[in-house]
C-alpha positions in Angstrom: -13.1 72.5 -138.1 -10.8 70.6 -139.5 -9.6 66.9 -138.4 -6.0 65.8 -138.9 -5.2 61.6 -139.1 -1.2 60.5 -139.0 -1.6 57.3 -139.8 2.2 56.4 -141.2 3.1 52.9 -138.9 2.9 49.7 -140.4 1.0 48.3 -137.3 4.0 45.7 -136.5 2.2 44.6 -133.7 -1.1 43.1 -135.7 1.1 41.5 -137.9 0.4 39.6 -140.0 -2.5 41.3 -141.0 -0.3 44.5 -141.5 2.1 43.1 -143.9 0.0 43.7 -146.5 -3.3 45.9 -145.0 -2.0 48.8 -143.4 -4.0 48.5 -139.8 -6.1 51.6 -140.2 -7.5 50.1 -143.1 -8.0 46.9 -141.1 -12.1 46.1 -140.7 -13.7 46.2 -137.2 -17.5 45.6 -137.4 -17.6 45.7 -141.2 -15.5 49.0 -141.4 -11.8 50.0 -141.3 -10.2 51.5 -138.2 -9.7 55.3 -139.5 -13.3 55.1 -141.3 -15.1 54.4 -138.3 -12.9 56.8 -135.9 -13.3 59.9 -138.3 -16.9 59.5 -138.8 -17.6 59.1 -135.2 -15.4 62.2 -134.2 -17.6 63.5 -136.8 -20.6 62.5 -135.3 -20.0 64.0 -131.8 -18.1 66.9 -133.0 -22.1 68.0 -134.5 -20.2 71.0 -136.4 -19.1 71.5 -140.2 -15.8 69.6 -140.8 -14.0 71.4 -144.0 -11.0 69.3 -144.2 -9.6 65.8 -143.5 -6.0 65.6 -143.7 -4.4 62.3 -143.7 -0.9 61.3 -142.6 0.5 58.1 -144.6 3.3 56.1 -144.7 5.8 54.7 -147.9 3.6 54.8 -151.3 4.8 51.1 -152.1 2.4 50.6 -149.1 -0.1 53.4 -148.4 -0.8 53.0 -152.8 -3.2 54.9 -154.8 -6.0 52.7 -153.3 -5.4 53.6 -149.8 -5.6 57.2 -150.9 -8.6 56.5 -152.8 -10.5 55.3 -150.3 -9.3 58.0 -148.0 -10.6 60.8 -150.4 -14.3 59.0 -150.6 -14.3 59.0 -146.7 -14.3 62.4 -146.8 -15.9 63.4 -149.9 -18.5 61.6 -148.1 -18.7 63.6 -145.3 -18.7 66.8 -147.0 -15.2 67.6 -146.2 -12.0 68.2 -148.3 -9.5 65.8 -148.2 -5.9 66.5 -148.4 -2.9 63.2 -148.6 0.9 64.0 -147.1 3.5 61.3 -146.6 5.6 61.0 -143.7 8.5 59.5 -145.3 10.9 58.5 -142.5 8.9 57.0 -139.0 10.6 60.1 -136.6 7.5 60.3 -134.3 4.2 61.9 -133.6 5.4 65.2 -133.6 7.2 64.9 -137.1 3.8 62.9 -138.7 1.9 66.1 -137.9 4.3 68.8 -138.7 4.5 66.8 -142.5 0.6 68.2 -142.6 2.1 71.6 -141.8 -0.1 73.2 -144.6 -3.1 72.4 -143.3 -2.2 73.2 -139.6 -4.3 76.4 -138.9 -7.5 76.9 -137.3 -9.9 74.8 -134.5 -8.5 70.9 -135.6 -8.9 67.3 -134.0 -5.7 65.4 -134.0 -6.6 61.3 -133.8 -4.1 59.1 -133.8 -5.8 55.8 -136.1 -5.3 53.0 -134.1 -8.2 53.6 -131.5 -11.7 53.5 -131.2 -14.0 55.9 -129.3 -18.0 56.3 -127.9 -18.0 60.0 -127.0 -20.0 62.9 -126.6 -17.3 65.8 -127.2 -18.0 68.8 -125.1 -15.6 71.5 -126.4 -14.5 73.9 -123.8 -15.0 77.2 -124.4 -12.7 78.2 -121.8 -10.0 75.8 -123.1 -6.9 76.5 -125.7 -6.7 72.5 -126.0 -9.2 69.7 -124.8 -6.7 65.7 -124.2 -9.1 63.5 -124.7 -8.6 60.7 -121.4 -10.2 57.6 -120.0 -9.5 56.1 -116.6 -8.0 53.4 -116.5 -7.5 50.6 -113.9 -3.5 50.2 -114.2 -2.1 54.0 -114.9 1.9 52.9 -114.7 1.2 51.2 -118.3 0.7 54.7 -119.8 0.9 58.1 -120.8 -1.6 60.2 -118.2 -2.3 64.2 -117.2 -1.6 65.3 -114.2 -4.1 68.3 -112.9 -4.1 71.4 -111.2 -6.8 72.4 -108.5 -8.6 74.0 -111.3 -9.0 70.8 -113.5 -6.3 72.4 -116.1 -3.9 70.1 -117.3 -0.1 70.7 -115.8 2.0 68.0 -117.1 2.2 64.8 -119.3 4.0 62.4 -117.3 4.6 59.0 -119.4 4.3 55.9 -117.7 4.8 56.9 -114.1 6.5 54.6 -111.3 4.6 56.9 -108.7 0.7 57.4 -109.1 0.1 60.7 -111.1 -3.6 60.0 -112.0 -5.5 57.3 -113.9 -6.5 59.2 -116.6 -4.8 57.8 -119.9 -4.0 59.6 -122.9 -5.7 57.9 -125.9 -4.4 60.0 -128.4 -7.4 62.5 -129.7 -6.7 66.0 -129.1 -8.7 69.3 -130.0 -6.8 72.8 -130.7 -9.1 75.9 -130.7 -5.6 76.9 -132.8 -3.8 74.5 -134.0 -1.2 77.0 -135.5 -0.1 77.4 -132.2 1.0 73.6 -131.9 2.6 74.1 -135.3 5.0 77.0 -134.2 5.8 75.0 -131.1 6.7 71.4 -132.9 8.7 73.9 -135.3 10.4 74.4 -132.4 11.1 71.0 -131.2 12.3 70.2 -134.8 14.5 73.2 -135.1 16.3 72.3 -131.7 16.0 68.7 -132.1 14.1 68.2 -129.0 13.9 64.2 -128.9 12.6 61.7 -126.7 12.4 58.3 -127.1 14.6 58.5 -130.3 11.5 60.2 -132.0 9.9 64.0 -132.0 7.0 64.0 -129.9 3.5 66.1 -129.9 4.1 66.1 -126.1 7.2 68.2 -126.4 4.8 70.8 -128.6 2.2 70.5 -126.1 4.7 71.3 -123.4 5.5 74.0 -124.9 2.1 75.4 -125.0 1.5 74.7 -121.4 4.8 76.9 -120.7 3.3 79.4 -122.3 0.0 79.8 -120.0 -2.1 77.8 -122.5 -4.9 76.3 -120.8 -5.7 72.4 -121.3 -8.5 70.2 -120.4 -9.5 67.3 -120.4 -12.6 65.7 -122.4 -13.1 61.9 -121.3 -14.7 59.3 -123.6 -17.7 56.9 -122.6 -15.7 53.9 -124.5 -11.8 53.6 -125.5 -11.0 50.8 -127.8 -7.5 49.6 -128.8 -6.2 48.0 -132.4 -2.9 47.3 -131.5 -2.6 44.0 -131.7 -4.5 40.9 -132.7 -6.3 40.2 -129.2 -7.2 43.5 -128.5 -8.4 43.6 -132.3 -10.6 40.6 -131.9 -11.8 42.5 -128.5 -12.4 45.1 -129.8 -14.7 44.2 -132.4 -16.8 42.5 -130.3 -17.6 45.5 -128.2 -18.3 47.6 -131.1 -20.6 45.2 -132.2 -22.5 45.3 -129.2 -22.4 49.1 -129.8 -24.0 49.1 -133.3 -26.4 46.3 -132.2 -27.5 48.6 -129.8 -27.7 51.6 -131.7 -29.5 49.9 -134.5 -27.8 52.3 -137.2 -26.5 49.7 -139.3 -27.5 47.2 -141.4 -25.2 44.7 -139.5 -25.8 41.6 -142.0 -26.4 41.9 -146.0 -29.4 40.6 -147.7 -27.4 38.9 -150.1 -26.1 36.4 -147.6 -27.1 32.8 -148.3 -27.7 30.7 -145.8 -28.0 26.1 -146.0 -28.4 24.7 -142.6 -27.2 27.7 -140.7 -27.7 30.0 -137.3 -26.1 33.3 -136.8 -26.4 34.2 -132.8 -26.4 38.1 -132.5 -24.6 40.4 -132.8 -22.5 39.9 -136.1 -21.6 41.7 -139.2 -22.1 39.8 -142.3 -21.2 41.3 -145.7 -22.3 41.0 -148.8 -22.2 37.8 -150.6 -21.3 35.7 -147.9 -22.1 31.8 -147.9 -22.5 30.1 -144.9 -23.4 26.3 -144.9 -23.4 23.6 -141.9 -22.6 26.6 -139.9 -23.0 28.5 -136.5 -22.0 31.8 -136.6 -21.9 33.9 -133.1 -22.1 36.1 -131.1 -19.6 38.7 -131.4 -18.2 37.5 -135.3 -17.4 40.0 -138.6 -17.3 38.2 -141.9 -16.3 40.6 -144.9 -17.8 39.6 -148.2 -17.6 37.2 -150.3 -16.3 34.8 -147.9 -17.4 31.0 -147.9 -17.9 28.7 -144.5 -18.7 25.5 -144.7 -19.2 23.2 -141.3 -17.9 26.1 -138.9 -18.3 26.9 -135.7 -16.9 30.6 -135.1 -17.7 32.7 -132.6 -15.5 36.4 -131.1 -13.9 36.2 -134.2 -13.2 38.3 -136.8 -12.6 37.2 -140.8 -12.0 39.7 -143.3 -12.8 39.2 -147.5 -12.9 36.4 -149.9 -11.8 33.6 -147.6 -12.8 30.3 -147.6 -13.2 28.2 -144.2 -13.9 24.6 -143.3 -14.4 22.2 -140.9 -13.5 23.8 -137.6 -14.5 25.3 -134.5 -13.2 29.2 -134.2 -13.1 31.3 -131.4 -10.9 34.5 -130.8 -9.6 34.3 -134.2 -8.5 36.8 -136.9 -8.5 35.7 -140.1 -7.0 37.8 -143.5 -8.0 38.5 -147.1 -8.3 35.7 -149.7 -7.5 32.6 -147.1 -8.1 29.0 -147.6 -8.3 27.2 -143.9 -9.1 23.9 -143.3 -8.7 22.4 -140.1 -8.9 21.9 -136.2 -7.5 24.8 -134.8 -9.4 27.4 -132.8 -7.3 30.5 -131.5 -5.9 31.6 -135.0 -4.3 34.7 -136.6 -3.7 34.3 -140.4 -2.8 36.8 -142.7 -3.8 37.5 -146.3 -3.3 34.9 -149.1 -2.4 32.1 -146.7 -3.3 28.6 -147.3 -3.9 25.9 -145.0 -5.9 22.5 -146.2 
């Protein structure tokens, strides 16, 4: 099995945390986006995973430690790990035909900006398995619309007329994903575009023309990163998860602590200071980070920041920032400074 990651936006809409973190890399809980997405389709996938490709973006911004970090991610879970670059932004379609080497055999396709709780049941009867979640408000996105026989007919994207309410959240499976290949080929040799951009749809389309048989898998949990709410959300509930689970060490020994509660569930990383302060529930602190006479609580702060006097809630706070002050809602990005 292999898994294959386009991960090539900049994540405009978290700015701006993504001017200089591209948002799969972004923490949730203690670890970034595509980290904890691959090694949870890893975990309910329960089967060998060979190779990880990865999909980035412009080296000036996807550097040599992005791909670093990448490689150890799956080094680490026994799998090979191979790095292509999607140099122009030209869609979904395009990031995954820029991985066309590694495009043959059973593969996953995750999109990184989502997180999942899943137990993947892989259909033997299936060519391709969508991955879906209902959802409450169906005209907002992308949903399958089925056949008597459960099979997957269409894609219908954001539909003015009820279709169904199960919402693509971008994971798919291919028993062959060769057979997507030749059919994107074919979107990008007749320049088959919608929405200014080549899309997987049109590939999977084209499969479906063909008598290929898709169903759908749905997924216990579906958590978005797009932007900084949903980010903040987001965290919370997968805190709750890991809480739950009891897996992970959710907060270091080295913390220190002077005059201090932390109300479950938080992450807390490694050399973390936290003095005069109330941390809780639902809060990830990345290491190295200082608070002093702070409140904070459904928020989430990333590394070697330093906070004072103030009373946070819902806020998302960058890399190396210096905040001092009353406000509670926030979103500051990396290197900022406000005393």
């Amino acid at each position: 099995m292999k898994i294959i990651v386009p991960m090539a936006g900049r994540g405009s809409r978290l700015r701006p945390h993504t001017l200089t973190v591209p948002k799969p890399l972004i923490p949730v809980a203690g670890q970034p986006i595509v980290h904890r997405l691959v090694k949870d389709i890893v975990k309910v996938l329960d089967e060998p995973i060979e190779e990880i490709a990865f999909i980035l973006g412009d080296p000036a911004f996807f550097g040599d430690d992005v791909v670093e970090s990448l490689k150890q991610l799956a080094t680490g879970l026994g799998a090979k790990a191979s790095i292509y670059r999607q140099d122009e932004p030209l869609g979904t379609g395009h990031a995954i035909m820029c991985a066309e080497p590694s495009l043959s055999g059973p593969a996953v396709i995750a999109y990184a900006d989502t997180l999942i709780r899943a137990d993947f049941n892989l259909d033997p009867e299936a060519d391709a398995v969508i991955w879906v979640k209902q959802v409450n408000q169906p005209e907002a996105y992308g949903v399958v619309k089925l056949d008597d026989n459960s099979n997957i007919i269409e894609l219908v994207e954001k539909p003015e007329e009820f279709v169904s309410d199960l919402a693509v959240i971008g994971i798919y499976y291919f028993k062959e994903v060769g057979i997507l290949k030749s059919e994107l080929q074919n979107v990008l040799d007749n320049n088959i575009i919608n929405g200014g951009e080549y899309q997987i749809n049109d590939g999977i389309k084209g499969m479906m023309a063909k008598g290929k048989v898709f169903k759908t898998g749905e997924v216990d949990e579906w958590m978005d990163c797009g932007n900084k709410a949903v980010t903040v959300e987001t965290n919370t509930r997968m805190l709750g998860f890991l809480e739950a689970d009891g897996e992970e060490q959710l907060i270091a020994d080295s913390v220190v602590m002077e005059n201090s509660t932390v109300i479950p569930p938080c992450y807390i990383a490694e050399n973390v200071k936290l003095i005069n302060t109330t941390v809780g529930p639902n809060v990830s602190i990345g290491k190295d980070c200082v608070l002093e006479n702070i409140s904070v609580k459904n928020s989430l702060i990333q590394t070697q920041s330093t906070l004072k006097n103030a009373n946070l809630d819902e806020a998302m706070i960058g890399n190396h920032v210096k905040y001092n002050g009353e406000y509670s809602k926030i979103s500051i990005g990396d290197y900022s400074v406000l005393e």
